[in-house]
C-alpha positions in Angstrom: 89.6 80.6 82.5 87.3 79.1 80.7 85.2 76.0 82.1 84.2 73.3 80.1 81.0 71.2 79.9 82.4 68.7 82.0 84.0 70.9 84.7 81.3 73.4 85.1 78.7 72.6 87.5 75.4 73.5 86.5 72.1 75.1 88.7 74.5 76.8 91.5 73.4 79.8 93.2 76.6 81.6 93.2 77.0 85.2 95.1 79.8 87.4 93.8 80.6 90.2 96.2 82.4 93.3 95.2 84.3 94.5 98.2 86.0 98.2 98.3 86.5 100.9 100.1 83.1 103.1 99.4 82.7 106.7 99.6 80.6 109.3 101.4 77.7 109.6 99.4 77.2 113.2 100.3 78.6 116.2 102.1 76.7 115.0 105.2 77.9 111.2 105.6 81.9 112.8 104.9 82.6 112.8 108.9 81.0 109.0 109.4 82.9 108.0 106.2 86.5 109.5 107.6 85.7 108.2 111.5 84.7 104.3 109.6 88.3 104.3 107.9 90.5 105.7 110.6 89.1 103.3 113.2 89.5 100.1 111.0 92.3 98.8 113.2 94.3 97.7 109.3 94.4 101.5 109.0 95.9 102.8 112.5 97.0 99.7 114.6 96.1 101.1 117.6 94.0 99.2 120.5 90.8 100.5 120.5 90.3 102.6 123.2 93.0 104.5 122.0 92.3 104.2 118.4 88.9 105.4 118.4 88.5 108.8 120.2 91.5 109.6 117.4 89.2 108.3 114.8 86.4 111.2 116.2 89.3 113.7 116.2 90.9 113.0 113.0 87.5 112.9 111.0 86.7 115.8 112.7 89.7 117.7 111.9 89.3 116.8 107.9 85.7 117.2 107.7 85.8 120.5 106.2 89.1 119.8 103.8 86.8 116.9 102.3 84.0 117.8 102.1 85.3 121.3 100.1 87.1 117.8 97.5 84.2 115.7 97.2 82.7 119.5 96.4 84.7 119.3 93.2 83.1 115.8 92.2 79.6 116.8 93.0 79.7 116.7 96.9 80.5 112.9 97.0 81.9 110.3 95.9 81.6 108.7 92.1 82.4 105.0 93.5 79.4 103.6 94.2 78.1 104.8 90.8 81.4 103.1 89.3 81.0 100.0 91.3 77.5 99.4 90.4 78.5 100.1 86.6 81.2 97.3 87.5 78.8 95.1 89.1 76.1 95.1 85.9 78.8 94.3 83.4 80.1 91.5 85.4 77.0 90.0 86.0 76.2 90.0 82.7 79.5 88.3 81.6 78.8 85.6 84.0 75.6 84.8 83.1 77.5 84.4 79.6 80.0 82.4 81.0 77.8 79.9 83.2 74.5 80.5 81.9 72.9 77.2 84.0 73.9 79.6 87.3 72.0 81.5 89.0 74.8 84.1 90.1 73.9 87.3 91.6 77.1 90.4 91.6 76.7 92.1 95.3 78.5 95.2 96.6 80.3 95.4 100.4 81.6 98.8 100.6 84.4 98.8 103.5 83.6 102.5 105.4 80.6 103.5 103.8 77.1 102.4 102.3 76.6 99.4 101.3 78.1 98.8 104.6 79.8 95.2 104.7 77.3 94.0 107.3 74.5 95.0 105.2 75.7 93.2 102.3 76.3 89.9 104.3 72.7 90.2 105.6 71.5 90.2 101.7 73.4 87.7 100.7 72.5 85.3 103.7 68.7 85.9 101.9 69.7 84.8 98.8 70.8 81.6 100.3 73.6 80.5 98.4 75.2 78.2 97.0 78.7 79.6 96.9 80.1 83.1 98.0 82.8 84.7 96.2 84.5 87.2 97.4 86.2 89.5 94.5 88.2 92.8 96.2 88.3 95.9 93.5 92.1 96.1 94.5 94.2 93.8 92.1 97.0 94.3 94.7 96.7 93.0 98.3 97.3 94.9 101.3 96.7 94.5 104.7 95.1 97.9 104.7 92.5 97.2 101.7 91.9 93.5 100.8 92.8 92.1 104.1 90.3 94.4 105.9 87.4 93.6 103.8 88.0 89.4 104.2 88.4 90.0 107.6 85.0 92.4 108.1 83.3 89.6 105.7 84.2 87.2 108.3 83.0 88.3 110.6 79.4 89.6 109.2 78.4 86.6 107.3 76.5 84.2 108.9 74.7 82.5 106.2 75.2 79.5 103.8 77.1 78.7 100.9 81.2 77.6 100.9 83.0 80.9 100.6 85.9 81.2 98.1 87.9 84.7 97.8 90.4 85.9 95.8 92.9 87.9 97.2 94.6 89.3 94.3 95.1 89.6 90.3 98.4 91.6 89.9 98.8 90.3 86.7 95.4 89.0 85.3 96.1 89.1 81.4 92.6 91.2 80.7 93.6 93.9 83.8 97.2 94.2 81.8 95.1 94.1 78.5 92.9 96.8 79.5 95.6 99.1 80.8 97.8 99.2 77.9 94.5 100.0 75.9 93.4 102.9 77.8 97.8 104.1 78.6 98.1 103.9 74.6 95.1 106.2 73.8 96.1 108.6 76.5 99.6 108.7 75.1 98.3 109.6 71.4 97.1 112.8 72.9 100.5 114.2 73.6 101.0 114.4 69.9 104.6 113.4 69.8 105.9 115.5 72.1 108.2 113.5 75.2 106.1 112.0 78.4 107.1 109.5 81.2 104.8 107.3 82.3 104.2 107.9 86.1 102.4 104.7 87.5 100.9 106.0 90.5 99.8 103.7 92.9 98.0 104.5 96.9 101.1 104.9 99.5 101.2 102.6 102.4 103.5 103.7 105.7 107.0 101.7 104.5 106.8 99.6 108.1 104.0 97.5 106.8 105.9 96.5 103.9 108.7 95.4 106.2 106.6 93.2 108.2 105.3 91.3 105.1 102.8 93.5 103.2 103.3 92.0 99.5 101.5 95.3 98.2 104.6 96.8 96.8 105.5 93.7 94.9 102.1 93.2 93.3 102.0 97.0 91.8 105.8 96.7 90.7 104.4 93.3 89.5 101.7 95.1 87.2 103.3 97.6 85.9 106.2 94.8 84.8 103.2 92.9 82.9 102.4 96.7 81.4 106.3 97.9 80.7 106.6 94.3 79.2 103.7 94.7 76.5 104.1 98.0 75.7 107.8 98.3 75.4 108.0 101.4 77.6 111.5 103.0 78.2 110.8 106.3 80.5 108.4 104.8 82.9 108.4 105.5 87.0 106.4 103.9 89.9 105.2 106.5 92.6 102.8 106.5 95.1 100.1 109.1 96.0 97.2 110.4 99.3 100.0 110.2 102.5 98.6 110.8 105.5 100.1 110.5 108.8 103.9 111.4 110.4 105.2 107.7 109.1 107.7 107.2 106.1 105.7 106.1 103.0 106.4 104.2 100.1 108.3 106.4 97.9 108.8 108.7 95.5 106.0 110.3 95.8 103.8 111.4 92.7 104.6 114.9 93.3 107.7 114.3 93.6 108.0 111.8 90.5 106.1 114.7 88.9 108.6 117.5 89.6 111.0 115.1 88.6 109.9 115.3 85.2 109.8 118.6 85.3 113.5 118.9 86.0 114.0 116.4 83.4 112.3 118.5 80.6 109.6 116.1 80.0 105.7 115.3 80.4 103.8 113.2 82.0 101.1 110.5 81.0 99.8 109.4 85.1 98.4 105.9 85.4 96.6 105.1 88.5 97.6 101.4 88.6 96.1 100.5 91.9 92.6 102.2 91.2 89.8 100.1 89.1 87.1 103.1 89.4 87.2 107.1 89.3 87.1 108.5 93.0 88.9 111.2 95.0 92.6 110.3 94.3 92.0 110.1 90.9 89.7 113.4 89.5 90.6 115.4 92.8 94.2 114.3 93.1 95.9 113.6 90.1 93.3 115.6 88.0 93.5 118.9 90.1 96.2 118.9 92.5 99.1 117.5 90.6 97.9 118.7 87.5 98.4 122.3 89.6 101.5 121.6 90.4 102.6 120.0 86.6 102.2 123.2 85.9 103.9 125.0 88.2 106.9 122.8 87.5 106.9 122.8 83.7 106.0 119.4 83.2 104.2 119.3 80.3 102.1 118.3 78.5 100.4 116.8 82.1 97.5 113.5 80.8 96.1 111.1 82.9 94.7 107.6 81.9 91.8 106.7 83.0 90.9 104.3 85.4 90.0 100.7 84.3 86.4 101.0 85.2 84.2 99.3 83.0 86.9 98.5 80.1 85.6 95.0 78.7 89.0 93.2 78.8 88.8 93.9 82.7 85.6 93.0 83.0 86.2 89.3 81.6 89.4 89.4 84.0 87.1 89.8 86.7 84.5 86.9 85.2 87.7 84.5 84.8 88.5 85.4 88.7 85.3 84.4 89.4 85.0 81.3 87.5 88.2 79.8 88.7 87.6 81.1 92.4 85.0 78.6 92.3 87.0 76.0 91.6 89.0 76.8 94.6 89.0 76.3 97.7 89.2 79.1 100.7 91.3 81.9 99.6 93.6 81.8 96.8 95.2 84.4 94.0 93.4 84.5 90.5 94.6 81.7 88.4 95.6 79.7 91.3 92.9 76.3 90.1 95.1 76.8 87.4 98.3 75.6 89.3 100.0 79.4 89.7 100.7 80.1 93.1 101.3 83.9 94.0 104.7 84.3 94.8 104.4 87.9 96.5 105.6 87.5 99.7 104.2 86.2 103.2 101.1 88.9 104.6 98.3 87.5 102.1 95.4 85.2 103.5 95.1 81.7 103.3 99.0 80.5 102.9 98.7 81.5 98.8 101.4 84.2 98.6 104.6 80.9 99.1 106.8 81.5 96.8 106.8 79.2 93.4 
């Protein structure tokens, strides 16, 4: 969305908040980091007396698995690098798009520094205007986007009308920047056959069945994706299970044996990820390429992650600039008259169908 002279309002002080899930920063914070996102009560729906000596226990018991995979990337994680990255290119887009604003691009990581708290503390100082909450997951889940609104909530206590977007499926420059980057990453297969595995993060099936749209919004993207590119041997799987519960499924390793079986390769697209962390160069660029191998699925590419990709930046710009002229929480596009018609779990009464 563009704004116009007459729509846009000039000399706002607008504070754009980046919300994800963050990352241990070293080999050190990995513990912290695991017992943070096992006893956010969206990730194991336990009360809290219960939930949070299994937090300690859990985090204890993977400290030394993680730590030896955030070894392979350097000893932490690359997401707060790639948000920041995210962050600078935004803010310069929107001071392109609504140059009499002063808009400042903040990051609230969910589990790990820049704790949300801390962020909402900066912010207050700024002394807003407006708040706008943008999540780095185009799809909403209870576990990921609802989380973070709900943590911002409840740590901001300064000034400004809040607005938030909850989700972007389908935002034309996400789609735009996808098919860019799934297109050069097919070229390098030189001809030979590949399926395109979109590989999405699981969620236990149960949450889906109580109203979690998150399913719908990543079978929604990769629609917007299959439609533009024309794709024919596609799959949507989903990846990083944890727990005894039944998952979304198939699997990835399972879509990627699959294609094994089926004498083909496999191009993997990590539709639900915006920036390079664990599930994407530990994950799908170690373990699954391990097991590609093992199968005979060849050849094994991955695409990479949207990142910094300047269609997806301007997606994000357009979220912003139409977030503000909306009210409380509502999809991307919604000032535009398109509801989100994904179901009943997202915030804010947007997700009625159309």
């Amino acid at each position: 969305m563009t704004m116009t002279a007459e729509t846009r309002r000039p000399n706002r002080r607008v504070a754009v908040v980046l919300t994800n899930l963050g990352g241990p920063d070293g080999p050190d914070a990995v513990k912290p980091f695991l017992f943070n996102l096992f006893n956010d009560p969206a990730i194991i729906g336990l009360p809290g007396i219960v939930r949070t000596p299994l937090a300690r226990l859990i985090s204890s018991r993977r400290e030394k698995s993680a730590q030896a995979n955030y070894a392979r990337m350097g000893g932490g994680s690359p997401l707060l690098p790639e948000t920041l990255k995210q962050a600078a290119a935004l803010s310069e887009a929107l001071a392109e798009a609504a140059p009499g604003d002063e808009t400042e691009v903040f990051i609230a990581m969910r589990y790990w520094h820049p704790l949300t708290e801390d962020t909402a503390r900066a912010v207050a100082e700024f002394q807003p205007d407006h708040v706008v909450l943008l999540p780095l997951y185009p799809q909403f889940s209870t576990t990921t986007t609802a989380s973070s609104l709900k943590a911002w909530r409840e740590a901001y206590k300064g000034p400004g009308e809040v607005h938030a977007v909850c989700c972007y499926p389908d935002a034309e420059g996400l789609i735009e920047a996808q098919v860019r980057l799934i297109r050069e990453t097919m070229d390098k297969a030189e001809g030979q056959p590949v399926r395109v595995l979109f590989s999405a993060h699981g969620i236990p099936e149960k949450l889906v069945a109580a109203g979690d749209p998150y399913q719908a919004q990543v079978e929604a993207t990769v629609a917007a994706v299959i439609a533009r590119m024309g794709l024919t041997d596609w799959a949507i799987c989903y990846q990083s299970r944890v727990g005894p519960l039944k998952w979304l499924g198939p699997s990835t390793p399972e879509a990627v044996e699959q294609a094994g079986r089926d004498g083909v390769g496999a191009v993997v697209v990590p539709i639900a990820f915006v920036s390079e962390h664990i599930e994407t160069l530990v994950e799908l660029d170690h373990e699954y390429a391990e097991l590609a191998e093992q199968v005979g699925c060849a050849p094994y590419l991955r695409a990479p992650a949207v990142g910094v990709e300047p269609a997806f930046i301007a997606a994000l710009a357009q979220a912003v600039e139409a977030a503000l002229e909306t009210s409380g929480v509502a999809p991307q596009g919604a000032s535009r008259g398109r509801p989100c018609a994904h179901l009943k779990a997202c915030p804010g009464g947007c997700s009625k169908a159309a």
